[in-house]
N, C-alpha and C positions, 0 to 999 in steps of 0.2 A: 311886273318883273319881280323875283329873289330881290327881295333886300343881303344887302351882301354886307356883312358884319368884320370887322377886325380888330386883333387887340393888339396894346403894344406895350410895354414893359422897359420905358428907360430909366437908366440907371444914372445918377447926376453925381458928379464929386462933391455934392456939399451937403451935412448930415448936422452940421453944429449952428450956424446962420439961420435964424427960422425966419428973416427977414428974404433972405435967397430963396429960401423952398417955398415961400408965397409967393413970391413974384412967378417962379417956376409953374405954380399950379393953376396962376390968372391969365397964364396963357392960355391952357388948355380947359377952363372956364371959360373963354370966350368964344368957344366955339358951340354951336347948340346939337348939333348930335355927339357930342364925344360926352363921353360917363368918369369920373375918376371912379373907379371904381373902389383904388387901395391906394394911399401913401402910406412909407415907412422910412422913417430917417436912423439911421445909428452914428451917435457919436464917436462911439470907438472907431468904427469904420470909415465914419465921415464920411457919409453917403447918401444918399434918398432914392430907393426906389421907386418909380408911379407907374399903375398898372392904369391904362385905359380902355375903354370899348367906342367904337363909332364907326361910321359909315370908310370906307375907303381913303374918300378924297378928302377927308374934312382932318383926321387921322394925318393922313401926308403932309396937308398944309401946318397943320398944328407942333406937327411934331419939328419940319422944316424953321419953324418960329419957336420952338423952345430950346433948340442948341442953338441959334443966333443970342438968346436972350441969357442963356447958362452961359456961351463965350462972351456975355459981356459982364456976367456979373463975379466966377469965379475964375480967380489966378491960379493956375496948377502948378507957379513957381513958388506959392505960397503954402500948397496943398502939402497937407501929410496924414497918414490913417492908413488904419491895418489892413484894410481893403486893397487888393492890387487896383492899378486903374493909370491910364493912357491921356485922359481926356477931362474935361470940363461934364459933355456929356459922354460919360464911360463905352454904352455900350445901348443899342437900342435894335432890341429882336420884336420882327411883326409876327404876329400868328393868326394863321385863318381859324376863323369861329365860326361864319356860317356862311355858304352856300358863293365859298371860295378855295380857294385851292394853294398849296405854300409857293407855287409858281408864280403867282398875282404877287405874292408879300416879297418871290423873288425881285420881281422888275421894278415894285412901288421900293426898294431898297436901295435896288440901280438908280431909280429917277431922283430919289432924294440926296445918295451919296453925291452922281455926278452934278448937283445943284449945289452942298453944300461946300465943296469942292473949291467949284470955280465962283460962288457966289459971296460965299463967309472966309475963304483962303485956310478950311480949317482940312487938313488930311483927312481922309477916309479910309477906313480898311474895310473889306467887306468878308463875314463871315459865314459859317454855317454853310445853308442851304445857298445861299447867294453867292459863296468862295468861289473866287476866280482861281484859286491858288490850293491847292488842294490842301497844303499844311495851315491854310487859314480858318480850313473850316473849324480849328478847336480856336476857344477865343483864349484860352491858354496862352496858345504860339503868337499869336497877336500882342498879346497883353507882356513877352517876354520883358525884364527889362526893365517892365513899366514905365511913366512917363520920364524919367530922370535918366534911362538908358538910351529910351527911344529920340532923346534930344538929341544925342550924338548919332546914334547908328541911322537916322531916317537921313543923314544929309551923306553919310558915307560908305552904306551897307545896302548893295542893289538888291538884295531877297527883300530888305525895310523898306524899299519904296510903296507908296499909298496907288490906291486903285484909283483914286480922286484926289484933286488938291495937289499942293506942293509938299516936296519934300525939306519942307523944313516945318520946324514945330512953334506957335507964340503960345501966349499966355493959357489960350483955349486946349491947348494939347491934338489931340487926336480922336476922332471918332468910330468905334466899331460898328457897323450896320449889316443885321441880315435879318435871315427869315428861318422858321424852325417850328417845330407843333411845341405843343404845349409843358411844359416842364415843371417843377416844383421844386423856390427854393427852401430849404429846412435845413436849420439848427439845432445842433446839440451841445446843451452845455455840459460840463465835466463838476465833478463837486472838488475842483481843484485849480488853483492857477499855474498851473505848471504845462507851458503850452506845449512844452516837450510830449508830451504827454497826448496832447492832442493831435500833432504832428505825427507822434509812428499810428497813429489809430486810422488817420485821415491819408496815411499811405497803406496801410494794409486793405483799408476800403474800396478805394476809391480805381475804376477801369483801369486807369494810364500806369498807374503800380503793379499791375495786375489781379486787384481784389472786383470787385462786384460790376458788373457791364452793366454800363447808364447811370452810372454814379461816378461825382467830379467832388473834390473834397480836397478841402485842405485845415490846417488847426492855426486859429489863432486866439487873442485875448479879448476880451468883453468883457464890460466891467467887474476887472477885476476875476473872470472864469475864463478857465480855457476851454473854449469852444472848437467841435468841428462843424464847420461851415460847410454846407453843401447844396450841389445842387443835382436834382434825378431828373434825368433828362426820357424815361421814357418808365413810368411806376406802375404800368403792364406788366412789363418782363422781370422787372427788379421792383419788387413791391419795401413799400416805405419799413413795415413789421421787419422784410428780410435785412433791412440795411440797420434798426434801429437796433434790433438783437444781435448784430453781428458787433457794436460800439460796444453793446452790453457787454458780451462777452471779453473783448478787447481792454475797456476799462476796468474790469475786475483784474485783469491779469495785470494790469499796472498798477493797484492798490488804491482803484478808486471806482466810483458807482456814477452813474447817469442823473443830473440833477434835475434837470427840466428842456424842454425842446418849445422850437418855437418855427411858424413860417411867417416868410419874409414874402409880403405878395397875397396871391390866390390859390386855390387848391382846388382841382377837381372834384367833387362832389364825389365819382365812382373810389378815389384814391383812400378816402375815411368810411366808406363802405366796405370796399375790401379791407382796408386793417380793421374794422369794426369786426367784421366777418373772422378775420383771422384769430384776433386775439381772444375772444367767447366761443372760438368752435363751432360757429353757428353749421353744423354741415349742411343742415336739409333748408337753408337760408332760401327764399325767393324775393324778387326786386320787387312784387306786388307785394310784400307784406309791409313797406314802409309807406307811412300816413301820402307822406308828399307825392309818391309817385301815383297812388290812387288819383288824387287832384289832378294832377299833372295827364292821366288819360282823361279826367272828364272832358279837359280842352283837347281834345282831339279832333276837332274838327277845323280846327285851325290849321293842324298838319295835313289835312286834308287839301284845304283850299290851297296851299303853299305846292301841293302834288297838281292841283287842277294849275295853278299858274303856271309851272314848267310847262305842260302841255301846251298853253296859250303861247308861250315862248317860242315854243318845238315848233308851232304851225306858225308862227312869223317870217317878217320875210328876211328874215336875220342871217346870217350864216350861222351865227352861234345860238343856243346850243344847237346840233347837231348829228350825223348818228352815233359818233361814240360817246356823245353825253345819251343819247337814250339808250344805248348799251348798257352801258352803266346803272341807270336806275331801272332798267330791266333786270336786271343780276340783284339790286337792292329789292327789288319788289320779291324776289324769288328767296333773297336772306328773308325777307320777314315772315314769308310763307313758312317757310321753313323752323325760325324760333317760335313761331303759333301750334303748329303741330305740335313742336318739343312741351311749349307750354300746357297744352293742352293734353298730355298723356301725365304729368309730373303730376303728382298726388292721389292716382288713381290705383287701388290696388290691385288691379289687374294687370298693374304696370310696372310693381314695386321692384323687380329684380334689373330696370332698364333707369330705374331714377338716377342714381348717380353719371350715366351716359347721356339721359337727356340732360341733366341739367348743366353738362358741358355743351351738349349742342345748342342750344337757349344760347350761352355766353357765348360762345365761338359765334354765330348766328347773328347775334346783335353786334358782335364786334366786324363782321362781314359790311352788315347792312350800312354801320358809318362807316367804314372806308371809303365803298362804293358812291355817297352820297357822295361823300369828298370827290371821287374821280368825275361825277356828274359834271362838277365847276373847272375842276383840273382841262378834264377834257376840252375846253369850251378856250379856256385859258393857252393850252396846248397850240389850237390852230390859230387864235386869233396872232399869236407869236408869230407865228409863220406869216400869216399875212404881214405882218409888222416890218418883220424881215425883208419880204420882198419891196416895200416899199423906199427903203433905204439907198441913197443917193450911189450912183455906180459913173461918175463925170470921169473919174481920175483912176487910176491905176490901183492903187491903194484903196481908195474907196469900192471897187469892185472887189477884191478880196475882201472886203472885210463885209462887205455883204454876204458875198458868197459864204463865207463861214459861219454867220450866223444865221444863213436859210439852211446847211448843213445841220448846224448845232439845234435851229427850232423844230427840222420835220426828222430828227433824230427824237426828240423829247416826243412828237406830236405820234411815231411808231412807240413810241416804247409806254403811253399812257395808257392808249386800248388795250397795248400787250397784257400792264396791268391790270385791267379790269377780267380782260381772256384769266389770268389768274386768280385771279379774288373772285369769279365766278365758277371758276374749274373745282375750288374749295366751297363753294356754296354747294354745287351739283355733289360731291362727297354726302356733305351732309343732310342735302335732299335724298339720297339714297339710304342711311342712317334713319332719317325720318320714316321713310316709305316700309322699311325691312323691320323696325323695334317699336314704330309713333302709334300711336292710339287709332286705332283699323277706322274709329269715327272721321277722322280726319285726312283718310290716304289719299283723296283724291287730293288735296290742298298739297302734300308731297309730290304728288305725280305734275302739279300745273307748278310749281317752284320748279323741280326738276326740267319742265318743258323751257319757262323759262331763261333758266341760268345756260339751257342749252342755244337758245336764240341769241344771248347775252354774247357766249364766245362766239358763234357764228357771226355777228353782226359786228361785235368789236376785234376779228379778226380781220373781216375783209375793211375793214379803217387800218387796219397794224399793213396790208398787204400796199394799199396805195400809197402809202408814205414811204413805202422799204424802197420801191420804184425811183424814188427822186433821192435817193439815198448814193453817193458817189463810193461810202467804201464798202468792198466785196465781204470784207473780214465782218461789220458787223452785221451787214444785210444777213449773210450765213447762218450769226449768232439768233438774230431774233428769229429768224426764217427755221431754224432749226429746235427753238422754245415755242416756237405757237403749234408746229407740227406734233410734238411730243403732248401741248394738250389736248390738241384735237383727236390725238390716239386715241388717250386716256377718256375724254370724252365720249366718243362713238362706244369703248366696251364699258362705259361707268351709265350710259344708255341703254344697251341693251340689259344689265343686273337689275335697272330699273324697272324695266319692262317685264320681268320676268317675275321682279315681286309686289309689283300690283298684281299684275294675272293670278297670282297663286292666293294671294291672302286677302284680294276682293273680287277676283274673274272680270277684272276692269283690264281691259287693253287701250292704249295710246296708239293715236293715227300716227 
């Protein structure tokens, strides 16, 4: 089987006690798969971060014992620090890292909030991806207030009631729990203590003011600097270089300069590659020219075996994975066909006036390839929900609604996952045709079996999108997806035949 990897990232009220934050960290030292990977305490903030990695269930349990073990050791009647914060343990987001999907991190967030709930009497709120509440998904709207408002308002304001737990708050405060990809917190400090300062910077940045999409920001003081504190919640779209010059410019127009920055946590490896790339101009940059990544192919064979093990999977007698998890790493097999060509025409001067196009389709390509792996596990995660659902006790009147709604709400998710993959393979099949029409003519065949591919992909992860629509009770959304998987399979059938048309011409190769 996938070893199935998860991380998790809580956030604790105590940053000055260094007697607290080892008790904190010999919880999750007692577990043998789990890694700390990063602590980080701030005084000003009075806070500790700890990022961890491990197995699922080891993860769940661990993390279930270190807010039993933070509600015993930190008083939030006691607590103060710049940091906003709810709780004992603040806020604890899961994220999938391998060969799971943020649906698992959804339900492992359910199973622990309604534990800590009814187990520890501490409130739960559930955020992000997990929100039951749709203004919960910012931890913002959660966190209003903070713990010294939410004393009052959780016992007398029905929007403040907890997903889990009682409504009323002790010493421990409150817990935020959910699930969300991966994100990067980063700091900037100001050469200034004038938090005013940092405050209109971290509103002109920041999404919810209207400045930068996927950036949350606010300005407070560190020792003795004002700092804007933030966090990018997706550094794809809104790149760290675009956020960090836009402070730049911002603090010069208040009569001050950028001192030093710092991250709080982990960083994606790609996120200092691209500002690396950014700020030296690298244009004609490729991901083979850095030392690691060379290494990093010798073990290839490892990703290898990890491909044969799915397939051991696929032939079990499992329900899961199943066909729309092999849709899905059919459309991923067909992304990597795909950046192979691109990579293989890039430096070739027969190719020079298509370099800057391929070396988008490369990116795009490998950005295809992990989604899809991700839908692999999503997929797999999708149905077994469903089954979950039906199993749910229906004795009582109430108990049958509330079954019923959440077999509605899981073969709702379990249509709309393939749908995704119909998607993110409809975008591979593009740029299989990109491939096929400008890639290096050595490799067109390798275009034309992507392209066959990504086309089996929609087909297969359509007729998954078709049986689920069936058990689906409302007409209004059956319509909606019944009317998005048709528009790709248009696009489809004519993005097939331009295929077809330039193999034939530019190698006299025809597709059955």
């Amino acid at each position: 089987m996938y070893r199935k990897i998860i991380e998790c990232i809580p956030n604790f009220s105590e940053g000055r006690d260094q007697h607290v934050v080892d008790s904190i960290l010999e919880v999750f030292n007692a577990f043998s798969s789990i890694q700390v990977l990063d602590h980080h305490s701030d005084k000003d903030h009075n806070r500790t971060v700890v990022t961890i990695l491990g197995s699922p269930e080891e993860v769940e349990e661990a993390v279930f014992q270190v807010i039993k073990k933070a509600g015993e050791l930190i008083d939030m009647d006691k607590h103060e620090g710049a940091h906003p914060r709810i709780g004992a343990t603040d806020v604890v987001p899961f994220v999938p890292i391998q060969n799971m999907g943020v649906q698992e991190c959804v339900e492992m967030a359910v199973r622990i909030g309604d534990r800590v709930g009814n187990e520890l009497n501490i409130p739960v709120y559930l955020y992000e991806e997990a929100a039951r509440i749709p203004e919960r998904k910012n931890l913002e709207f959660v966190r209003k207030g903070q713990y010294e408002g939410l004393k009052e308002e959780i016992r007398t304001d029905p929007t403040r009631k907890p997903d889990f737990g009682p409504s009323e708050l002790g010493k421990a405060g409150a817990t935020v729990i959910g699930a969300r990809e991966a994100l990067i917190a980063f700091n900037v400090y100001l050469a200034t203590e004038d938090t005013a300062i940092a405050k209109k910077i971290a509103k002109t940045i920041r999404f919810s003011s209207g400045g930068l999409r996927f950036v949350k920001a606010m300005g407070v003081l560190v020792d003795g600097q004002a700092q804007v504190s933030m966090n990018l919640t997706n550094f794809n779209k809104t790149a760290i270089p675009q956020v960090m010059e836009m402070i730049r410019i911002e603090a010069k127009r208040y009569g001050t300069v950028v001192h030093h920055s710092e991250l709080v946590g982990l960083i994606p490896q790609k996120a200092l590659i691209d500002s690396a790339i950014w700020y030296l101009q690298l244009d004609q940059f490729l991901d083979d020219q850095i030392l690691e990544r060379k290494l990093d192919h010798a073990g290839s064979v490892s990703e290898s075996k990890q491909g044969f093990e799915f397939l051991d999977d696929l032939a079990s007698q499992e329900p899961t994975p199943g066909g729309g998890s092999a849709a899905a790493f059919t459309a991923a097999e067909a992304a990597a066909l795909t950046a192979m060509v691109g990579r293989v025409t890039l430096g070739k001067k027969k190719y020079a006036d298509v370099h800057k196009e391929m070396e988008g389709l490369v990116h795009q390509a490998d950005e295809l390839r992990q989604s899809l792996s991700n839908l692999i596990t999503e997929d797999s995660a999708a149905f077994e929900q469903v089954m979950q659902a039906y199993k749910l006790p229906k004795e009582t009147a109430e108990q049958d609604y509330t079954r019923g709604t959440a077999i509605q709400a899981a073969t709702l998710k379990a249509a709309e996952t393939p749908l995704e993959t119909c998607q993110e393979a409809l975008k591979v099949l593009r740029l299989a045709g990109v491939a096929a029409e400008k890639g290096n003519k050595n490799a067109i065949t390798d275009a034309g079996t992507a392209s066959l591919l990504a086309i089996a992909a929609i087909s297969s992860a359509g007729a998954n999108v078709r049986i689920n629509l069936q058990s689906l009770s409302d007409e209004d959304i059956r319509t909606n997806i019944s009317d998005q998987l048709e528009k790709i399979e248009i696009e489809t059938r004519k993005l097939d035949k331009q295929i077809r048309s330039q193999l034939k011409t530019r190698s006299q190769i025809e597709l059955l």
